[in-house]
C-alpha positions in Angstrom: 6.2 1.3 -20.0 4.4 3.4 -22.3 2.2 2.6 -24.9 2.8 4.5 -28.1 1.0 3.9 -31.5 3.0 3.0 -34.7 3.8 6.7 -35.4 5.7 7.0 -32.0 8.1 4.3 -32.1 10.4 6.5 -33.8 10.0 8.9 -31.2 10.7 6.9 -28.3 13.9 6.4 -29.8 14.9 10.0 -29.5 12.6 11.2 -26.4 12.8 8.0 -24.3 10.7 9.4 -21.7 8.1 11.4 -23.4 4.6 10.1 -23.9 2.4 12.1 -26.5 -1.3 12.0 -26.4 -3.5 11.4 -29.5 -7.1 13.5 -30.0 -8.1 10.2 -31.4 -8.0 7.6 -28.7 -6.8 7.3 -25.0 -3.2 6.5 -24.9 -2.6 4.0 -22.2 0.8 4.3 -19.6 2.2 1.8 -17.3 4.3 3.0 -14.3 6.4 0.7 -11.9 5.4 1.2 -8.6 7.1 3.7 -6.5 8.7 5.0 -10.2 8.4 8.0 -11.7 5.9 8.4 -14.7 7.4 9.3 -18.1 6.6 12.7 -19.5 3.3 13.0 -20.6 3.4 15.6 -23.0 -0.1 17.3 -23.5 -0.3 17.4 -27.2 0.1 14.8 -30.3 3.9 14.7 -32.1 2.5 16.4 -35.6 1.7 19.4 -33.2 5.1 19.4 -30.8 6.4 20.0 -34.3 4.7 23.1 -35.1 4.3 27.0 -33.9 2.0 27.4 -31.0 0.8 30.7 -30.1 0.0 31.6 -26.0 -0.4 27.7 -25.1 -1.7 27.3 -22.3 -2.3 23.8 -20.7 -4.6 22.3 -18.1 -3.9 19.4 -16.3 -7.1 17.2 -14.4 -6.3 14.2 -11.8 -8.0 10.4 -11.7 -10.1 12.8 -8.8 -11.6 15.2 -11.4 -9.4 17.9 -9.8 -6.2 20.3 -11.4 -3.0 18.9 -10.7 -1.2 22.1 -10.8 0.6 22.5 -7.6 0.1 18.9 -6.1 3.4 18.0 -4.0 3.9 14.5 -6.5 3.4 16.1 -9.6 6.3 17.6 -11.5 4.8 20.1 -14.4 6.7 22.2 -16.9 6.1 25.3 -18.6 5.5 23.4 -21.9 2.6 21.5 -20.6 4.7 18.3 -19.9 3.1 16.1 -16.7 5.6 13.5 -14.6 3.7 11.7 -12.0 7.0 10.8 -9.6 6.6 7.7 -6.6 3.7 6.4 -8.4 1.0 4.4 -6.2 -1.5 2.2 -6.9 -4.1 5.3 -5.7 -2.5 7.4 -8.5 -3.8 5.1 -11.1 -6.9 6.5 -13.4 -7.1 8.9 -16.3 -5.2 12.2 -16.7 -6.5 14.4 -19.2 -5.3 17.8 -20.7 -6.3 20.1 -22.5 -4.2 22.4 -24.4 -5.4 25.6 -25.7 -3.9 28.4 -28.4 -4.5 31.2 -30.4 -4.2 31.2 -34.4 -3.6 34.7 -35.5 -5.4 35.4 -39.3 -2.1 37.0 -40.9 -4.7 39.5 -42.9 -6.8 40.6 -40.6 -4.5 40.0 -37.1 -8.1 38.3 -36.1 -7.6 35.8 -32.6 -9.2 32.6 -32.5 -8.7 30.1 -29.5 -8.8 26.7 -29.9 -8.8 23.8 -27.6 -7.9 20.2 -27.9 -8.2 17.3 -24.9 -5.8 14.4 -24.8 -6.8 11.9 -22.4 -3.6 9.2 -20.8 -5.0 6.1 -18.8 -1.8 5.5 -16.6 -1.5 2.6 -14.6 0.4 1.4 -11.8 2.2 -2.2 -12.3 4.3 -4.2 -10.2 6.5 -7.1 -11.9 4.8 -10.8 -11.6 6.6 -12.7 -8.5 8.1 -16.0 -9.7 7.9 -19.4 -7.8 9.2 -22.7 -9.5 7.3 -26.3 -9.7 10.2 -29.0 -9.8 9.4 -32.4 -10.8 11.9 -35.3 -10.4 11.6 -39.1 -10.2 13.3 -41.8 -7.7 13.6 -45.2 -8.0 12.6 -47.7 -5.1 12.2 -51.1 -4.5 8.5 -51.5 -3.3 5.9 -48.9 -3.1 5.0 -50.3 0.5 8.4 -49.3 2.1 8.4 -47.3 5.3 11.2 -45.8 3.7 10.0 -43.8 1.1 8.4 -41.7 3.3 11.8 -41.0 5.3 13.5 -40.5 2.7 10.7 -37.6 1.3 11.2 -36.5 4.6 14.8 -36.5 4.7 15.0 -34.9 0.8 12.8 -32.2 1.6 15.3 -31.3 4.6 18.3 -31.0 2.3 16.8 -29.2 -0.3 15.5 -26.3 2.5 19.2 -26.5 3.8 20.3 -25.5 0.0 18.2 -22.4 -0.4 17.8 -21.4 3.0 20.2 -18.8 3.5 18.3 -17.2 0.3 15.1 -16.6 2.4 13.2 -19.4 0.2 11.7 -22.9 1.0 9.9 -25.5 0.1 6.1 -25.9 -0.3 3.5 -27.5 -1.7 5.6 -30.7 -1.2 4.1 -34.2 -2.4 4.8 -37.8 -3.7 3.4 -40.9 -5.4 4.6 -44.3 -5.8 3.9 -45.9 -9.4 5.2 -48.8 -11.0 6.6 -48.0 -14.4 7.0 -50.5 -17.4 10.1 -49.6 -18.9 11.0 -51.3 -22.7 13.6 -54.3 -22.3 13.8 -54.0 -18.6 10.3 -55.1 -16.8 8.4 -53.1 -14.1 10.3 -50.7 -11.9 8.2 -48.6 -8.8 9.2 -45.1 -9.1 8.4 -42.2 -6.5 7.3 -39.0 -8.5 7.8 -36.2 -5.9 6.5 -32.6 -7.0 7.5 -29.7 -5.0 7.1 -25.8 -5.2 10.5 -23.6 -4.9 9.0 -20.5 -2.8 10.7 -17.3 -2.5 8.6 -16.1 0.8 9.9 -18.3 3.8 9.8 -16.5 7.2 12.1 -13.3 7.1 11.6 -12.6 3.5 10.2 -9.2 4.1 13.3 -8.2 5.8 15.8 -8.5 3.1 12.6 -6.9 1.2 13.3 -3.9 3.6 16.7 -3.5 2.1 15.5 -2.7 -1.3 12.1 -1.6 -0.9 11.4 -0.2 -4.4 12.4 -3.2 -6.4 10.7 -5.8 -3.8 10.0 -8.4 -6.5 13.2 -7.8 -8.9 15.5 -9.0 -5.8 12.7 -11.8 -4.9 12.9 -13.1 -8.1 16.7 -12.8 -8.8 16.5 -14.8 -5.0 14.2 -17.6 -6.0 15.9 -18.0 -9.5 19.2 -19.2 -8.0 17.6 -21.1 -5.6 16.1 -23.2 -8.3 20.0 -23.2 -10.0 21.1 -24.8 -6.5 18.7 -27.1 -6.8 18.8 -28.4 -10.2 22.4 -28.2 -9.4 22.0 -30.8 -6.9 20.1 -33.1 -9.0 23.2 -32.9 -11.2 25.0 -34.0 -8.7 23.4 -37.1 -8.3 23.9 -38.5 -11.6 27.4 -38.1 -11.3 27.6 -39.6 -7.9 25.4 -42.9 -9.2 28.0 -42.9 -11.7 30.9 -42.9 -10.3 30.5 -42.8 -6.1 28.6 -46.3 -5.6 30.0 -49.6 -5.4 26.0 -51.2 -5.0 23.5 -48.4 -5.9 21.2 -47.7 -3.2 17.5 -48.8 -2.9 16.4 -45.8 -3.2 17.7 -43.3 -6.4 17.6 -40.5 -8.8 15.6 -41.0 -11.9 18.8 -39.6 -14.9 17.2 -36.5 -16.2 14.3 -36.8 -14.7 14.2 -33.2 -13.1 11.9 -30.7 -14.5 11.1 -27.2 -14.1 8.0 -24.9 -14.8 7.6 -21.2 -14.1 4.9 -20.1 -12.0 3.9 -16.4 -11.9 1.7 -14.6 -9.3 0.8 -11.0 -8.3 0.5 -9.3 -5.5 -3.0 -8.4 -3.6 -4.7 -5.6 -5.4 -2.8 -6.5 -8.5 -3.8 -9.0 -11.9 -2.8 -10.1 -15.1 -5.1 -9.5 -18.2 -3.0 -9.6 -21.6 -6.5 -8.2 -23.5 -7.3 -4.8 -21.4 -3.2 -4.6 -20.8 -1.9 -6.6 -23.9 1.5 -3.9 -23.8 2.1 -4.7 -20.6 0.7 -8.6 -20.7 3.5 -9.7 -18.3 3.1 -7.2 -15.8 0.7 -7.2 -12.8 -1.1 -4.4 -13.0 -3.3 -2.4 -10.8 -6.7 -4.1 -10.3 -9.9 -1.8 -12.4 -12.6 -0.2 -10.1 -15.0 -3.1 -9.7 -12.4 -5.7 -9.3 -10.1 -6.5 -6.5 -7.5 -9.5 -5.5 -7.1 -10.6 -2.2 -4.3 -13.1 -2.9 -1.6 -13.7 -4.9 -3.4 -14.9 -7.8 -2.2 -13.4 -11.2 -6.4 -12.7 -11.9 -8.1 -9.6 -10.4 -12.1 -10.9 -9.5 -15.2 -9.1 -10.5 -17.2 -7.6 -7.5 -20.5 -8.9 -7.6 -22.1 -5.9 -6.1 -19.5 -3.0 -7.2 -19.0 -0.4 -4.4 -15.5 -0.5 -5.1 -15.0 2.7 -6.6 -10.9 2.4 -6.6 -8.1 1.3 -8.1 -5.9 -2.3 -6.5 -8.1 -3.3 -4.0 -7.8 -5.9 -2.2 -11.7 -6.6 -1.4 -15.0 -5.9 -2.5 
């Protein structure tokens, strides 16, 4: 994802994978990790449309080193820089400088001049979805021994439903209210909250399968399982419709079954839509200073900063 400025969106539509800097500002590049970078081309798009005259073009690292002959740099003759199996490591500024000659047509005098562009690219992972379901029972007494086996028992089937999909259920909880409904009196009603999880044990090896695109399976993973589980809430209206002669004790709430999306990032990596509003949705790379050490979407300030890289993990 690259971040060009108004001028550039008709550009993108006919270099898709060019970046052009701007003398002006920084120009600020999100890679996918273990991606290649776009192009970043080392000059702004009023000057790729012009003559140039001996260009020459050098290319300095988030290190403060040339990047001319590194083995995961890719650099052509026209001063174009792709970055390929981008790391967290990689992240940082890359700045060029682009030198040429203008020739006086009078006087066949040489001048050189210089210009520095200056590309922040970071690395970014996509956030890893969980979901937080919320669904009502009905019951007869709040007291019942019951209700807690049949918590017990729910949680069980729901597991059985999504297992095969390396996710589970966490975060698992219910409370026993009574509920004044209009024309009908009190009822007791078990609110139950649980989190659909897309890391139970083994996760990591179907992860192994597709280790480029980690999160994009995990999250295609834990989206169905949350379609086989409102699925099977469904199912439960129907069945209290039509399956029961004497509804049991203990039932489904109609429609009460409700989803919210929960994002998180892995360690090393946050989500700030201000520094990174292009790329708001993305976890990116924690700054030098900051680090994450869990899955949180926020990357935490080091109170004492030695941390002189980018995504780490601790202070």
């Amino acid at each position: 994802r690259a971040v060009p400025k108004e001028e550039q969106h008709s550009v993108d539509l006919i270099e898709k994978n060019y970046v052009y800097g701007d003398i002006k500002h920084e120009v600020n590049v999100y890679v996918k990790v273990f991606t290649n970078s776009p192009f970043l081309v080392c000059m702004d798009l009023a000057r790729s449309q012009e003559e140039m005259i001996d260009p020459k073009y050098l290319w300095i690292g988030p290190d403060g080193k040339n990047l001319e002959g590194r083995t995961y740099i890719s650099l052509t003759e026209t001063g174009k820089l792709m970055v390929t199996g981008f790391k967290e490591s990689m992240s940082g500024a890359y700045t060029c400088t682009l030198s040429h000659k203008i020739i006086e047509t009078t006087t066949q005098e040489e001048r050189e001049m210089f210009e520095a562009y200056k590309f922040m690219v970071y690395a970014y992972r996509e956030a890893d979805h969980a979901y937080q379901v919320f669904v009502r029972f009905t019951t007869k007494e709040c007291e019942l021994a019951a209700n807690g086996q049949f918590f017990e028992e729910l949680k069980k089937i729901l597991n059985n439903i999504i297992s095969d999909l390396t996710c589970h259920i966490v975060d698992s909880s219910y409370k026993c209210h009574s509920v004044k409904i209009p024309k009908q009196g009190l009822l007791r009603e078990l609110f139950v909250s649980f989190q659909v999880n897309p890391f139970a044990p083994g996760w990591e090896e179907v992860c192994h399968q597709v280790p480029y695109n980690c999160e994009d399976a995990t999250n295609m993973r834990v989206q169905e399982a949350r379609d086989r589980i409102g699925e099977f809430f469904d199912k439960q209206t129907y069945a209290l419709k039509h399956k029961f002669q004497t509804v049991p004790i203990i039932h489904y709430v109609d429609n009460s079954f409700s989803v919210t999306h929960i994002d998180s990032c892995r360690p090393g990596f946050g989500k700030n839509d201000i520094t990174h509003k292009n790329c708001a949705s993305c976890c990116v790379v924690c700054d030098p200073g900051t680090y994450s050490p869990n899955n949180d979407v926020t990357c935490q300030i080091c109170t004492r900063p030695r941390v002189k890289k980018y995504g780490a993990r601790s202070c």
